[in-house]
C-alpha positions in Angstrom: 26.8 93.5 29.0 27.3 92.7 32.5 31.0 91.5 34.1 30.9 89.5 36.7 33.3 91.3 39.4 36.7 89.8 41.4 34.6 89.9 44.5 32.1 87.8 43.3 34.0 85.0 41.9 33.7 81.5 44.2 37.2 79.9 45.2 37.8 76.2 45.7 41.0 74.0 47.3 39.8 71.0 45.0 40.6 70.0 41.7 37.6 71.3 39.1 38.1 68.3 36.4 40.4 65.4 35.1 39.6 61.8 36.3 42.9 61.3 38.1 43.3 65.0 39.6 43.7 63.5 43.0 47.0 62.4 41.8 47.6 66.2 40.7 49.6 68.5 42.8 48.6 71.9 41.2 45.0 72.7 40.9 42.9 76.1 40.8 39.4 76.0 40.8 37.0 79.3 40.5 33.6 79.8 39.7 32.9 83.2 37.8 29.2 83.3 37.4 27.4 80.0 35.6 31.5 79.5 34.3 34.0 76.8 36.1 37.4 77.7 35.3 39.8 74.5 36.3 43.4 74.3 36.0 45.1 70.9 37.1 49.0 70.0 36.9 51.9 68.2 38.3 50.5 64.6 38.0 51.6 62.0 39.2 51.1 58.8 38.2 52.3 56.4 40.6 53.6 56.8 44.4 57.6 56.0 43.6 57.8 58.7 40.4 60.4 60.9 40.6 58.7 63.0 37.9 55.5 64.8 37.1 53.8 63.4 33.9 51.9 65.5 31.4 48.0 65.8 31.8 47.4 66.0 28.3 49.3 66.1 24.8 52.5 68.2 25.7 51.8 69.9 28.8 52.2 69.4 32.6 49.4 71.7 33.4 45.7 72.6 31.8 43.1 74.7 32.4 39.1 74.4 31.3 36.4 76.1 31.4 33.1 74.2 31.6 29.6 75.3 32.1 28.1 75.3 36.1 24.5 73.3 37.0 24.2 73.5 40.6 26.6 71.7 43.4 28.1 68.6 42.9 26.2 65.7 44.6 29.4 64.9 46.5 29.1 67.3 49.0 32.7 68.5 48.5 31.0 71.9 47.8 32.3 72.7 44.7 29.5 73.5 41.3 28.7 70.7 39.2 29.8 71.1 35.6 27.3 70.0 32.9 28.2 66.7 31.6 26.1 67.5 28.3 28.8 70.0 27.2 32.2 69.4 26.6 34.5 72.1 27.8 34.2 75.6 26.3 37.9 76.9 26.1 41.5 74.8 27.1 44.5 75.7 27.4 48.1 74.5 28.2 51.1 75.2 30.1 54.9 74.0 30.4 55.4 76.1 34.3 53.2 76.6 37.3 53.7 80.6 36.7 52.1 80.3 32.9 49.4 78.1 34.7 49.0 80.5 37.5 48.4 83.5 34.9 46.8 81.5 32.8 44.1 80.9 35.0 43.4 84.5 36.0 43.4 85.0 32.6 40.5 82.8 31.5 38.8 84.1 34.7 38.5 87.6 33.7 37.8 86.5 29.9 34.9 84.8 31.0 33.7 87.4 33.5 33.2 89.6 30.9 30.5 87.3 29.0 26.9 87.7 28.7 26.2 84.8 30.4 22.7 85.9 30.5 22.9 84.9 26.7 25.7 82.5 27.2 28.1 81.9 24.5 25.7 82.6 21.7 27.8 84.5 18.5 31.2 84.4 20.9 34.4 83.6 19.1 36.1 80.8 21.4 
């Protein structure tokens, strides 16, 4: 099996997925081989809140991992996840430490995937 090593994983300054992650102030985005690993958090909703609102049931921050299909049509230079799968693995987090380790976590999991023969037999 090959793993796909540190030096070879892509880093990005935007926001991987969620609709309104331009209204997130955490995000992490890394491309580890055809894998998108995205963690979002801190949203907020409107301009005036004095609070960060979840992102999803119970948590103020998330990460995903989707699958990569080229670069996004935007030009904003990050990969293109592909729309005709949903996301391979989530998780949640209460604290931007969990979500920083979180994300590191999933990176290396997924670094250490055949993704020459993708997730075929892989417990998720």
């Amino acid at each position: 099996m090959k793993m796909i090593e540190k030096d070879k994983w892509e880093w990005f300054g935007n926001a991987g997925h969620l609709i309104v992650s331009n209204r997130c102030r955490f995000h992490l985005t890394t491309k580890v081989g055809p894998w998108l690993i995205s963690t979002v958090g801190e949203f907020v909703p409107h301009r005036d809140s004095k609070e960060f609102d979840t992102v999803g049931l119970d948590r103020l921050y998330e990460t995903m991992v989707f699958v990569t299909k080229g670069e996004c049509d935007c030009g904003c230079g990050l990969p293109e996840h592909d729309h005709d799968y949903m996301e391979l693995e989530m998780k949640g987090y209460s604290t931007p430490k969990d979500a920083n380790i979180g994300h590191l976590e999933l990176c290396e999991k997924w670094a250490k995937i055949d993704y020459e023969n993708g997730t075929k037999g892989m417990k998720l």
